[in-house]
N, C-alpha and C positions, 0 to 999 in steps of 0.2 A: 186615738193614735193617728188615724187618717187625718185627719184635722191640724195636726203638728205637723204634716207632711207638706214641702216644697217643694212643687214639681221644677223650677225653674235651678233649683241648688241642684238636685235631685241631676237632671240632665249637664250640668255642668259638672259636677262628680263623674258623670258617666264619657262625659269627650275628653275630661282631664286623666280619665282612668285608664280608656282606650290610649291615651296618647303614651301613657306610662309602659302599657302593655306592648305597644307597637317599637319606641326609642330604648325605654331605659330611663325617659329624662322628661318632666315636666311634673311631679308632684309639687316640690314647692314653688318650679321655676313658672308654673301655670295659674295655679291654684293661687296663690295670695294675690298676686297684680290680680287676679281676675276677681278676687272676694274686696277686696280694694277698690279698683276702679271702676268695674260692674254693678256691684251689688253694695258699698260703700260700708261696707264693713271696715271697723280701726283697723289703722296697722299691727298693733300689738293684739286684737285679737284673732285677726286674719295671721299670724303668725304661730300661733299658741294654737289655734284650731287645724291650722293644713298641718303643723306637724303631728298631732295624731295622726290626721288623716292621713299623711303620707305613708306611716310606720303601719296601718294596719294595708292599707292598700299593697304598699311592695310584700305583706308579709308573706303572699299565696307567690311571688317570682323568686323569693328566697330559699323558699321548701321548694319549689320546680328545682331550680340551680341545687341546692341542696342534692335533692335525690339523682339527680344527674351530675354529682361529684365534682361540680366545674365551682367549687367555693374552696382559698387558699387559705385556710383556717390561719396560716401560719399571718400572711397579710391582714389577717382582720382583727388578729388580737396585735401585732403593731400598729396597726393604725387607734384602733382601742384605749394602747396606750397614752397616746396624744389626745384624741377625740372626746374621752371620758372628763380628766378634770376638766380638760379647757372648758367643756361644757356644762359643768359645774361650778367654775369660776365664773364665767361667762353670766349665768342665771344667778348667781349670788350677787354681779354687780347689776342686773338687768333688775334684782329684787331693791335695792337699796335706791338707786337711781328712779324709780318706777312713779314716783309721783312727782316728778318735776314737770311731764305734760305736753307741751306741745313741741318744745327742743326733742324730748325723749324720738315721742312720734315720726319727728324729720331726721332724726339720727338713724331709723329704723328704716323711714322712705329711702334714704340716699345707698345706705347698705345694702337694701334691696336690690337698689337702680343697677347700682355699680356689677353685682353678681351674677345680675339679669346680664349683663353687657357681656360682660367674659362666659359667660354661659353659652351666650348665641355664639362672639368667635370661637369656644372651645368645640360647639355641635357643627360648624362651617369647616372647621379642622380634623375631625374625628375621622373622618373617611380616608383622608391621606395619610393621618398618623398609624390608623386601624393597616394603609396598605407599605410603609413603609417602618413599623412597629421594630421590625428586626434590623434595622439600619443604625439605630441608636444604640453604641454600645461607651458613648462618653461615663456610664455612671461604672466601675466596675471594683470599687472597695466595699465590701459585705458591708463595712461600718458604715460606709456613706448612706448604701441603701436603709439599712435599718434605723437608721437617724431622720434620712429624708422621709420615711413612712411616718413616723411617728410625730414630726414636725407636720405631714401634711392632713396626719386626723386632726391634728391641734387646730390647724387653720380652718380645716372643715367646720370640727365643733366648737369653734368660735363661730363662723358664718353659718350655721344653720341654727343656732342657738338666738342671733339677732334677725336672720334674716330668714330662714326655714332653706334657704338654698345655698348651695353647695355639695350636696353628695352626688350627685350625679354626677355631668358630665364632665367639670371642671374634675374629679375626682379621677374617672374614668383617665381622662386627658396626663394628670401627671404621673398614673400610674404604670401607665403606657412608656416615660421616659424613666421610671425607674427600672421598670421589667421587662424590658424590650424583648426576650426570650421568652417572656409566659404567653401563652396560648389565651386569646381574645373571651374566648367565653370562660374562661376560668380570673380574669380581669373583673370582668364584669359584674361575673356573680361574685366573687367578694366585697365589691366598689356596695353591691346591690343588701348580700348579709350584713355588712358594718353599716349602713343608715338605718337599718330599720331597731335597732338596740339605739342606737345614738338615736332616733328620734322622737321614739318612746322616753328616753331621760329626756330629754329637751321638751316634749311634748307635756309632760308628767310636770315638770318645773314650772311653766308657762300654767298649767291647769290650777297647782298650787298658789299660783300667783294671780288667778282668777280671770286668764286672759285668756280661756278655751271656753267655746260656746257649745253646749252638749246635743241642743236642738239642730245646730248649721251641721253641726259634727254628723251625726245618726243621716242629714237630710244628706250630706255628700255621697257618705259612703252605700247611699240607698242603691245610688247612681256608680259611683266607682269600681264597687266586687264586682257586678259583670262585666265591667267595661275592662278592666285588666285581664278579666279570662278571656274576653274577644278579642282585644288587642295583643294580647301573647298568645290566641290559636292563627290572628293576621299576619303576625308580624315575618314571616318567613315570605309573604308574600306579596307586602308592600314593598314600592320600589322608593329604593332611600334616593335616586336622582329626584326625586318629587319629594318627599317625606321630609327628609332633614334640611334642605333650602327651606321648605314652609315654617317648619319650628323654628328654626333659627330666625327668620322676618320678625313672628309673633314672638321672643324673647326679644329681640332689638327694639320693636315696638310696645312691649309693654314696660321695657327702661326706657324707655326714653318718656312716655307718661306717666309713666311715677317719679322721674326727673324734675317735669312739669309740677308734677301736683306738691312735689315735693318742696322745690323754690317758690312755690306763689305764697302770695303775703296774707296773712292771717286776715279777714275780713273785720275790716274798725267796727266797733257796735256806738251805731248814734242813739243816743238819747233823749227821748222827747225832753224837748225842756220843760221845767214844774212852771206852772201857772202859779202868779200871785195870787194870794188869797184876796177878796175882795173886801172894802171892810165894811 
């Protein structure tokens, strides 16, 4: 057992976990560029692996928000609605497509890339939209709202289904301009309830398809469970003027190198040339 054990996954589980613990935001948007470009794990299984891991990490901030009544049940089975097939559909064409190979892989890099991008300005914006949340009352047809919820699990469980990101704070961000009325930590914890159901099917899909590693998996969350129980007993105490500028850099900068690794050209394989046979 000891011997299976990765102290190097193991700590990176544990700063991805804490950071989950402290924002809300970095399970896939951390974790895969980092199993990726760190430790050079596929994209597709660096995918198919951080969404478990995501889904069992956030599952101890779900039952917190849970028992502290700040989950809109009502929001999280519309978003449900959309999030469910798309992510379904989603892993049925991720299954059929799945051995084309190295297009697949860059399809996968640049989906990342792009996620990672709006992620960072969604976490740069969050504080002004968190303080001006109730200023936005453009959305005000019930139909609109319950159409755009459900439209925007769809989009979610498309993007966390190719790319593990998406629930978070991009999630956070448009839920904000639908509910401008709902009270921030009841936001939250539903953005926070609806990923971890959606991640387990996307997770569960990706594992079915054999793109979850069970050793990296165990090795993360060695590191991750306490790191979310520390970073959700810090988080009232970290100061977000520090906090959310630094995550935001490290989302900008690990799009922009999976940008890189994503455009560079497949490496030509020379061939020694056959020697003639002598006669």
């Amino acid at each position: 057992m000891t011997g299976s054990i990765d102290f190097f996954h193991a700590i990176a589980g544990f700063l991805v976990g804490t950071l989950v613990g402290l924002t809300g935001v970095g399970g896939g948007s951390l974790m895969t560029p980092l199993l990726v470009l760190i430790f050079g794990v596929s994209a597709k299984t660096a995918v198919g692996t951080d969404l478990l891991f995501a889904a069992i990490t956030k599952i101890a901030g779900s039952a917190i928000h849970g028992s502290r009544e700040t989950v809109d049940w009502t929001i999280v089975r519309r978003m449900a609605m959309g999030s469910v097939p798309a992510a379904l559909l989603t892993l049925a064409v991720l299954g059929w497509i799945g051995d084309v190979g190295k297009s697949t892989e860059h399809v996968i890099l640049l989906s990342l890339a792009s996620l990672l991008a709006l992620t960072s300005v969604a976490v740069i914006g969050r504080k002004w939209l968190f303080r001006h949340a109730h200023d936005f009352d453009a959305v005000r047809s019930r139909g609109t709202v319950i159409g755009g919820t459900v439209v925007l699990g769809a989009m979610i469980g498309v993007a966390v289904s190719i790319s593990s990101v998406g629930a978070g704070a991009i999630g956070v961000t448009v839920l904000l301009f639908l509910y401008p009325r709902l009270q921030m930590a009841r936001i939250v914890g539903s953005d926070i309830a609806h990923a971890v159901p959606l991640a387990l099917i996307a997770g569960t899909g990706h594992w079915i398809m054999g793109d979850v590693n069970g050793v990296l998996l165990t090795n993360l969350l060695i590191g991750s469970i306490p790191g979310v129980v520390i970073g959700s007993y810090l988080s009232s105490r970290a100061p977000d003027r520090l906090l959310q500028p630094l995550l935001a850099a490290v989302l900008a900068l690990s799009s922009w190198q999976l940008f890189v690794k994503a455009r560079a050209p497949d490496p030509v394989k020379v061939e020694a040339p056959v020697k003639a046979a002598r006669p």
